[in-house]
N, C-alpha and C positions, 0 to 999 in steps of 0.2 A: 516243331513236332518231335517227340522223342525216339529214341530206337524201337523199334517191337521186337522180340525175340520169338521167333517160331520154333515151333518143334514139327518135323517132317518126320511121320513112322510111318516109312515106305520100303516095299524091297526089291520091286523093280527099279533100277539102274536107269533106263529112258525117261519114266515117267520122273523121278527124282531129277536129272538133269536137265528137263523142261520144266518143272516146277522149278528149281531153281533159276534159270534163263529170265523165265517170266518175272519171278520177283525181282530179280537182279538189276529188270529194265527200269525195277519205280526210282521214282525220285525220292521215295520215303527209303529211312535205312533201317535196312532188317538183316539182325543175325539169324540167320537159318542152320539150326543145326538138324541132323539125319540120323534116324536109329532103323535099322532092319527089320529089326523083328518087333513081338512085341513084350517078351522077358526086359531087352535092352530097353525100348519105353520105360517100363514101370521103372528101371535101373535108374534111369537117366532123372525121372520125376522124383525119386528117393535121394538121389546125390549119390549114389554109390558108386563104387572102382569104378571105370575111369569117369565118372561125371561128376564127382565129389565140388569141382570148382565153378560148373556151369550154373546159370541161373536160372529159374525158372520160368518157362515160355508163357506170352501174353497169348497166344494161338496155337494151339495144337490141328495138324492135318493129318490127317487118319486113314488109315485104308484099312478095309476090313480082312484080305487074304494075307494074312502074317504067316512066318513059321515062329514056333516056340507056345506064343500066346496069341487068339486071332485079335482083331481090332474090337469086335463087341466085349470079347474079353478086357482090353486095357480101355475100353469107352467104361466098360463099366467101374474098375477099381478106380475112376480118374470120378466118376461122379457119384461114388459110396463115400469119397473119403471129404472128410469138410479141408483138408489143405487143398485139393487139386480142383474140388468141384468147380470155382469161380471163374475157370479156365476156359472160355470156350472153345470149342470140340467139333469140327466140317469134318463129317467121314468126306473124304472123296475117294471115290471106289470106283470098279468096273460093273460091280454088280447095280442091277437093276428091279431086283426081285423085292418083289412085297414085302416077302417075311422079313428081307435084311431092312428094308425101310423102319417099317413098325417096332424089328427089331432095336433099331437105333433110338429112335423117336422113345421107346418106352424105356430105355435107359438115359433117358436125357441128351442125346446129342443135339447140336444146337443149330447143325443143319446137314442135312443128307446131299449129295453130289455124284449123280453119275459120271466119270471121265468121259468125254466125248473120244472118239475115236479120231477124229481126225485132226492133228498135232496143230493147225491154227484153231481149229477150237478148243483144245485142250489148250492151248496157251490162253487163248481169252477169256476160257473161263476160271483159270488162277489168274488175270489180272483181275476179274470182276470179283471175285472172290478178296483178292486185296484191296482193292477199292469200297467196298462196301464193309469189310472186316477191321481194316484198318486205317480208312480214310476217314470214313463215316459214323461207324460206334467207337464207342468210349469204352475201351478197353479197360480192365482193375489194373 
């Protein structure tokens, strides 16, 4: 099985270091790299200063409370543009609300995720989330 490369645009610090735990535990090997905000996202998906050498992620994980640019903001420049669109795009958020659901959904996200609050189900749900992401489908 190949490597997958993730992109994690998160800016809490706990939930980043449990997302990372959890992936950490597969037996699949995933570069996981981590951007803050969501200016740095789009930086990072352009190649620019300092992501000029990185490559581009087979899974992007999303959260929609960004500072700079929010997550429907970089949900959306990632599926207007024909380079990034192919990419599929989990918000996994704390929000729970309609409008951000529909909101995602009508910009093409490719699947919506509320974080569970409690850290063994937020662990379980980034491994089901990589079991089914990157076990299961056939990534570009």
């Amino acid at each position: 099985m190949k490597a997958i490369n993730i992109l994690l645009i998160e800016d809490n610090e706990g939930d980043i270091l449990l997302t990372q735990e959890a992936l950490g535990e597969s037996k699949i090997i995933n570069t996981i790299n981590v951007v803050k905000d969501g200016k740095l996202a789009i930086d990072f998906l352009t190649l620019k200063e300092p992501f000029q050498d990185e490559e581009l992620p087979n899974l992007i994980l999303l959260d929609i409370n960004l500072p700079k640019k929010n997550g429907h903001e970089v949900l959306q420049y990632i599926k207007e543009s024909a380079k990034y669109r192919h990419i599929p795009v989990i918000m996994l958020t704390t929000s729970s609300s309609e409008k951000d659901i529909n909101k995602a959904y009508n910009n093409y996200v490719n699947c919506f995720i509320t974080k569970p609050v409690d850290v063994n189900e937020f662990m379980l749900a980034v491994t089901k989330i990589e079991s089914f992401w990157i076990s299961i489908v056939q990534l570009p």
